[in-house]
Each structure stands twice: as C-alpha cells, then as structure tokens.
C-alpha positions in Angstrom: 92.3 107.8 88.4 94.0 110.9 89.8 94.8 111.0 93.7 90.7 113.2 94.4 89.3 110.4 92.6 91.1 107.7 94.0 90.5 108.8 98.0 86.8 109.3 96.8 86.5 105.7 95.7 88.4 104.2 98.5 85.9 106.7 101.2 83.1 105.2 99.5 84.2 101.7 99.8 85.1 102.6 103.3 81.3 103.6 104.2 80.0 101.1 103.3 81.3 99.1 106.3 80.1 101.7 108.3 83.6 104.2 108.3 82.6 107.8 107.7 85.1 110.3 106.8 85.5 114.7 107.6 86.7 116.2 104.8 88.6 119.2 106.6 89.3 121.7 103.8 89.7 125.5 104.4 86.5 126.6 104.4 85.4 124.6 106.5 84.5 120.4 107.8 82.1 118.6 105.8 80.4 115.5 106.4 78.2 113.0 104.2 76.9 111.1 106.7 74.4 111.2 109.3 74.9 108.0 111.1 74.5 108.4 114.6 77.5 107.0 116.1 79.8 109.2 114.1 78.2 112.1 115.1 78.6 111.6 118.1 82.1 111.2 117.2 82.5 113.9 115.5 80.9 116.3 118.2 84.0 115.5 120.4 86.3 117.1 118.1 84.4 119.7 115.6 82.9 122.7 116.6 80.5 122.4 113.0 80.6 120.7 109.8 78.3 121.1 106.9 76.4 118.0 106.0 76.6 117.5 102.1 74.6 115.0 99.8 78.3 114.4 98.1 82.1 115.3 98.8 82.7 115.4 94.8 80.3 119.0 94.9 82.2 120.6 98.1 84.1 123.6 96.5 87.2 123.7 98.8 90.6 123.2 99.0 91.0 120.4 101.6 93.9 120.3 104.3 93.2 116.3 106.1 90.6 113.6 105.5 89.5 112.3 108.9 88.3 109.2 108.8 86.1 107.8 111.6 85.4 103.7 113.2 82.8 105.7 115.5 81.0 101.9 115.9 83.6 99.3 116.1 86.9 101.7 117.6 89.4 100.1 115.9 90.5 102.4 113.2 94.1 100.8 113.3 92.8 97.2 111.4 89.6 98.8 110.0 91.0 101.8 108.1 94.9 102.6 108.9 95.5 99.1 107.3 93.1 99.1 104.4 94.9 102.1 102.9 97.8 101.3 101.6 97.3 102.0 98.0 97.3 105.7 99.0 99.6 105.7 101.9 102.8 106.5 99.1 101.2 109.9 97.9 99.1 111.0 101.5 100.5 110.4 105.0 98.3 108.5 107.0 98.4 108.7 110.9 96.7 107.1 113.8 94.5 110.0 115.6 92.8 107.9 118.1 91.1 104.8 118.5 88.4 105.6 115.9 90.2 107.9 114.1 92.7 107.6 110.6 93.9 111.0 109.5 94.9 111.8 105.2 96.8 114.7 104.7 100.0 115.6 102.8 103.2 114.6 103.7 104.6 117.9 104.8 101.5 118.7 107.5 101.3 118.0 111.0 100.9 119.5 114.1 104.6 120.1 113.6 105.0 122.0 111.1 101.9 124.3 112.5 103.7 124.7 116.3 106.8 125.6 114.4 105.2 128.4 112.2 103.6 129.9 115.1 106.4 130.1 116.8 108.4 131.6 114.3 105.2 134.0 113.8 104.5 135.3 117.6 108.6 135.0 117.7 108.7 132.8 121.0 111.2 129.9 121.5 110.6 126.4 122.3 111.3 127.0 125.8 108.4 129.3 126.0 105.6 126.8 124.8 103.6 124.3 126.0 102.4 121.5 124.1 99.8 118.0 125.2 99.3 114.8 123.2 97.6 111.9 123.6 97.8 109.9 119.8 100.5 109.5 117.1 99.0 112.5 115.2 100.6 114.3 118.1 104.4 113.3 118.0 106.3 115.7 115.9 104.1 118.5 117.5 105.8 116.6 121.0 109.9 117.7 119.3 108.6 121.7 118.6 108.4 122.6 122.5 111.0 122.0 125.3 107.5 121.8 127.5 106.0 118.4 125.6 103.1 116.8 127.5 101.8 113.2 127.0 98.8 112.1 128.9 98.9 109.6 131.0 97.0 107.5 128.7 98.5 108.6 125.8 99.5 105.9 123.1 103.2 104.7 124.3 104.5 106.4 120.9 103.5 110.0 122.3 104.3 109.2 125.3 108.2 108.3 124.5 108.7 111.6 122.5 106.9 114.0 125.2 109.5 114.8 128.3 106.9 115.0 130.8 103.7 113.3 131.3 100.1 114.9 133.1 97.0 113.4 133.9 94.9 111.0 131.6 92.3 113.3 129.4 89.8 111.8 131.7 90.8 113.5 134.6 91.3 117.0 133.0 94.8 116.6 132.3 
C-alpha cells in the first residue's frame, strides 16, 4: 500500500481504541469523529474543522496528521509508540499529553519561524518564541528570545534559554 493508504489503515485501527486523528491539510482541518472527548480536545487548539463521513473523500493536500488520546492522555504509549511502521517515511512528534503529530520530515515549527523571518527580514534577536512540548524544540534554536513554560516537557525546556510562567498561569 502506498504511504495515504497506509496512515489511513493505521488511523482506522487507531479509532477504534478510541484515538481520533485532524487531518490538517491546506484548506483546511477535518475531522471524522464526533466523540465528545476529542472535541473537546480539539476546541483547545482549532479555531474550526469540517466534520467528514470519511478522510479518503477530503480533496486536500494535507500538511500534519494530529492524532488525539483525548480519553486516556497518554498519547506517548497509546499512539507515539504504536507507529513505528510509519515513523521511517513521516516524522512523528510528541505535541502534548494527548497529542502525536505526522508530518514530513522537513516541517516544523522551525522551518516556519525561519521562513518568516527571512520573509519580514528580522533577525533572531528580534523574535520571540514560547513552547511547552517536543513539537516546539527546533522552533526553540530559530530565536535568541526562546521561551519554555514552566511546565513545559524537560526537552523544550533544555533547548529554550529562558523560562516563563506555566500556561496555566498565562505565561
């Protein structure tokens, strides 16, 4: 099966012990789930997403695969874990306690801050930059100003320089 087919499979498989995935593609988020966990989970982070009866009909072309452990929180032995027979073609990173994200190997938050920068031609010493989860490190190296929360995952924290308040208190 070819790499769409493959993740399709393996995000079926993955619902049916109750991990539901966003397909973030260019268009837009879309979601084939309504379980009510997950949306709440998904709330936190997405402004909208378009519900859809299947992710095989989304016409898109699709930039990360979130995957979500809305129920149990522990998408680190639930999902990050159970995907290694994808893991040498997509890059799969630890987002948060519920969260697994699937994207190619050359996208991050890294690569973004850096393009922006060279875009609005400001220098590393003229941005700011907060993390709180391994989806955030290399975006931590693009700006002299890196923040880690203070309950950020120890991996963030170690590449940020300086270190604010936890998200809980508004950091």
């Amino acid at each position: 099966a070819n790499l769409v087919e493959q993740v399709l499979q393996e995000l079926q498989k993955l619902k049916e012990d109750n991990i539901h995935a966003v397909l973030c593609g260019k268009k837009g988020a879309y979601i084939d789930s309504r379980d009510v966990a997950f949306i709440k989970e998904v709330e936190k982070y997405y402004a909208k997403c378009d519900y859809v009866d299947s992710f095989a009909a989304i016409d898109d072309e699709f930039v990360k695969i979130a995957l979500c452990d809305a129920v149990h929180q522990d998408a680190e032995n639930r999902v990050y874990k159970r995907l290694t027979s994808v893991d040498d073609r997509l890059q799969l990173v630890l987002s948060g306690k519920a969260w697994v994200d699937l994207m190619p190997h050359h996208a991050n938050k890294g690569v973004a801050v850096r393009k922006l920068l060279e875009m609005l031609h400001i220098a590393p010493d003229e941005c700011v930059v907060f993390g709180d989860y391994l989806n955030d490190v290399e975006m931590m190296k693009c700006a002299y100003y890196s923040y880690a929360m203070e309950n950020a995952h120890e991996g963030v924290k170690d590449a940020a320089r300086f270190t604010t308040l936890s998200n809980d208190e508004d950091g």
